[in-house]
N, C-alpha and C positions, 0 to 999 in steps of 0.2 A: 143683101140678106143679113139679119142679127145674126150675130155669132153668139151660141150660149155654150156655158163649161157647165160639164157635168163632172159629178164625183161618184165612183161608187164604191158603196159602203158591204164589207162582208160579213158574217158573221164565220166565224171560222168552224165550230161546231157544228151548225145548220146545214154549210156546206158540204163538210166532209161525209155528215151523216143523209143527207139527203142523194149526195153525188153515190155514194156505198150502196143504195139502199135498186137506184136505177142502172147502176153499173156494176152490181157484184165486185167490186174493184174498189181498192183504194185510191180517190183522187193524186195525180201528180200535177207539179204544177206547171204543166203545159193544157192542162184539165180547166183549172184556173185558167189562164189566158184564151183559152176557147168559150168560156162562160162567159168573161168579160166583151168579147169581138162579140158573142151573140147577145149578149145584153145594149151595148149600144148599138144592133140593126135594128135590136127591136124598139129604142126610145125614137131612132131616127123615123120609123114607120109610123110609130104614135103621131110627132113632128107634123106628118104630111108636109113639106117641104117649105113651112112657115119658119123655120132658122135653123141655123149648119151648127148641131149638135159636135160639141169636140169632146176628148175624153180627158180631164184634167190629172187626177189621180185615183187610184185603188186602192183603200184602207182596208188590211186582214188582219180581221181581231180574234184572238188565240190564245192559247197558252201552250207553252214549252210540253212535254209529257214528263209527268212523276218519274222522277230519277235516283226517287228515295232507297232506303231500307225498311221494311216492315216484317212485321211478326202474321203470319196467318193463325186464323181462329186453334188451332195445332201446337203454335208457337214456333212452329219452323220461321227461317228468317226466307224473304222475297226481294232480293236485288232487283228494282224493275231498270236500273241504268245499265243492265248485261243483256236486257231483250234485243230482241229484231227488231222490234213495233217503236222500239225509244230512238235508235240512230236514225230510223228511217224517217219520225216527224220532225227531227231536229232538221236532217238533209232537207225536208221539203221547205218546211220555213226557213230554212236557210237561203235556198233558191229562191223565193219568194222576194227576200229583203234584200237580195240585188237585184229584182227586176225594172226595167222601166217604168216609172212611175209607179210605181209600188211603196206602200210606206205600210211598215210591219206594225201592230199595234198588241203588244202581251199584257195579258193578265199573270197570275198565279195560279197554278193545280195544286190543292192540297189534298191529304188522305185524313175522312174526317171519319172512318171505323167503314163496319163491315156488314152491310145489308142483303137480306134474303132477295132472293131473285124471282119473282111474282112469277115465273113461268114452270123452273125447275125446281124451286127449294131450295138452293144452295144457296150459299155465304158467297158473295163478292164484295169486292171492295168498292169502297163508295168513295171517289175523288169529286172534287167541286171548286168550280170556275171562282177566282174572285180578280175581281176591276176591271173586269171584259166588260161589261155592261153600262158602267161608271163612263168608262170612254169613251163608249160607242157613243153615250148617251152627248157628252160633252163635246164631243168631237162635232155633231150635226147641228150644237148649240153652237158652237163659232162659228162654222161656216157658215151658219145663218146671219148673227148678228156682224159679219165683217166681209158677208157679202163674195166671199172668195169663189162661189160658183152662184147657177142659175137653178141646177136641179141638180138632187139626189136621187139615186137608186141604191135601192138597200135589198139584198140578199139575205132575208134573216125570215123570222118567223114567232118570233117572242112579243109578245103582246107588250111588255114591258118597254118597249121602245117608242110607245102611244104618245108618252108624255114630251120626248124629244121632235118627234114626229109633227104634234101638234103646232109646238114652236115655231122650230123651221118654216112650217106654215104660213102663220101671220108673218112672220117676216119674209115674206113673197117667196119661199123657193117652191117648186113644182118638184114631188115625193114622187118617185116609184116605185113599187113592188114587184120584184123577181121571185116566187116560191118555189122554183127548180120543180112545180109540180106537184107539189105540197100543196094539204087542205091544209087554209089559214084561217083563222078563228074570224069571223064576219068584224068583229070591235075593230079589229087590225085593220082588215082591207075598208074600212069604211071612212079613215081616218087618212088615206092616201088616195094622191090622183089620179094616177093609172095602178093597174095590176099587168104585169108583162107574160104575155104566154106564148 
């Protein structure tokens, strides 16, 4: 029987938000490693028993949390590196970056001002991801062109990943799709081989 390596790719954002959203709860990363085990029963089930799917590595793309100083719309100052919410995603990617086959992949959170909240009216702060996306993007272009796996499964939900997506493609690797349950925009799933549910 062929043996094929799979890689799967997460988005770290998507996950945490999507995991929060069906478990009241913030993901830990034992949460993670039970997504991953149910992520490959379900590629081995796609399989039907045409080759012994193995798990090569788990790429989680993220960012650290805002550990700045800022001024609220008031001018009061906002230490967010004294929170609860700051020690606690450092612990989790921390744990994450020594696990078995796990390879941590960061972006940058910056704080780019302060936007009204379409539900309440109030002023929140408006932080935003940079080079999460750069990587992810590049990360499924090598794999592809150096052949390091057979299939990808990606965790994510961002249409912007079409154009890597595509790639990997023509250069023979077999896409999948995990949406933790998430509606996903029809361009996205139509552009991958399986969708996993």
């Amino acid at each position: 029987m062929l043996t094929t390596k799979v890689n799967i790719l997460i988005d770290g954002g998507f996950f945490w938000q999507c995991f929060k959203k069906n478990n009241q709860r913030s993901p830990q990363p034992q949460d993670v490693e039970n997504t991953v085990n149910e992520v490959m029963r379900l590629v081995k089930a796609k399989t039907n028993g045409e080759t012994e799917d193995i798990l090569f590595r788990v790429f989680y793309y993220d960012c650290r949390p805002f550990g700045g100083e800022i001024n609220d719309p008031s001018g009061n100052k906002i230490n967010y590196s004294t929170s609860q919410g700051y020690a606690a995603k450092n612990t989790y990617l921390d744990t994450l970056n020594v696990m078995d086959r796990f390879a941590l992949r960061l972006g940058e959170l910056s704080f780019t001002g302060w936007k009204q909240d379409r539900y309440n009216r109030q002023l929140r702060p408006d932080f935003k991801q940079k080079s999460v996306d750069m990587k992810f993007g590049l990360d499924m272009a090598t794999m592809a062109t150096k052949h390091t796996v057979d299939k990808i499964v990606l965790i994510a939900g961002d249409s912007d990943f079409i154009a890597p997506i595509k790639f990997a493609r023509k250069e023979g690797l077999l896409i999948y799709l995990y949406p933790m349950g998430n509606h996903i925009k029809q361009s996205l799933q139509g552009h991958c081989d399986y969708i996993l549910k």
